[in-house]
N, C-alpha and C positions, 0 to 999 in steps of 0.2 A: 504494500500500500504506500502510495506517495503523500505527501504534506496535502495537496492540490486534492487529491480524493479525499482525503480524512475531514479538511476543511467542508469539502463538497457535500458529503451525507451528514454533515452537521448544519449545513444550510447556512455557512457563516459567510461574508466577503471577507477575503483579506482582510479588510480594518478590523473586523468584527476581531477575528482569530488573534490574530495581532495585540490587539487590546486585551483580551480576555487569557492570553498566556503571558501578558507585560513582556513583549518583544517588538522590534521594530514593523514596520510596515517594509519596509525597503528588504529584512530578513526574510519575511515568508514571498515577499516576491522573490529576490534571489535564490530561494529552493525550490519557488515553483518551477522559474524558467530554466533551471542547471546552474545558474553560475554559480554558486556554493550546494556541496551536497548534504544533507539533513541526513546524523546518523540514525542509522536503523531502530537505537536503543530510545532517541527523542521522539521516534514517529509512535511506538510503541506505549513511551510515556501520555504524549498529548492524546491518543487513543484509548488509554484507562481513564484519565482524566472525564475527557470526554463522556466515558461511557459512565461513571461513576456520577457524573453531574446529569447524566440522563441526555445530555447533547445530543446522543445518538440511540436512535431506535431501533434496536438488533432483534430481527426476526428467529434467528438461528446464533445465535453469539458461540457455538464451536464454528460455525465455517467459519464467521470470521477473525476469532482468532486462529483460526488455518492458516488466513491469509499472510497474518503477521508475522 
């Protein structure tokens, strides 16, 4: 799973995501587009996170921690 999908099924914009992990705005763009790569272990994090605040509405929650 990329930053760009995780953001996506949380139904956040950039800003939104940005804000709400207190990190830049210019950071989750630069992970979206490549120019810096987001480690595996932070996408993980913001994705418990996430699912832990309810951000995300998991159908099946083993496929997608498969995914991860």
């Amino acid at each position: 799973m990329t930053i760009r999908e995780l953001r996506e099924r949380a139904g956040m914009s950039r800003r939104e995501f940005a804000e709400y992990f207190h990190i830049s705005y210019r950071t989750v763009q630069d992970w979206e587009l490549g120019c810096n790569k987001c480690k595996d272990y932070i996408i993980r994090a913001f994705y418990y996170q996430l699912l832990y605040q309810k951000k995300i509405i998991e159908a099946g929650s083993q496929e997608s921690e498969k995914e991860m």
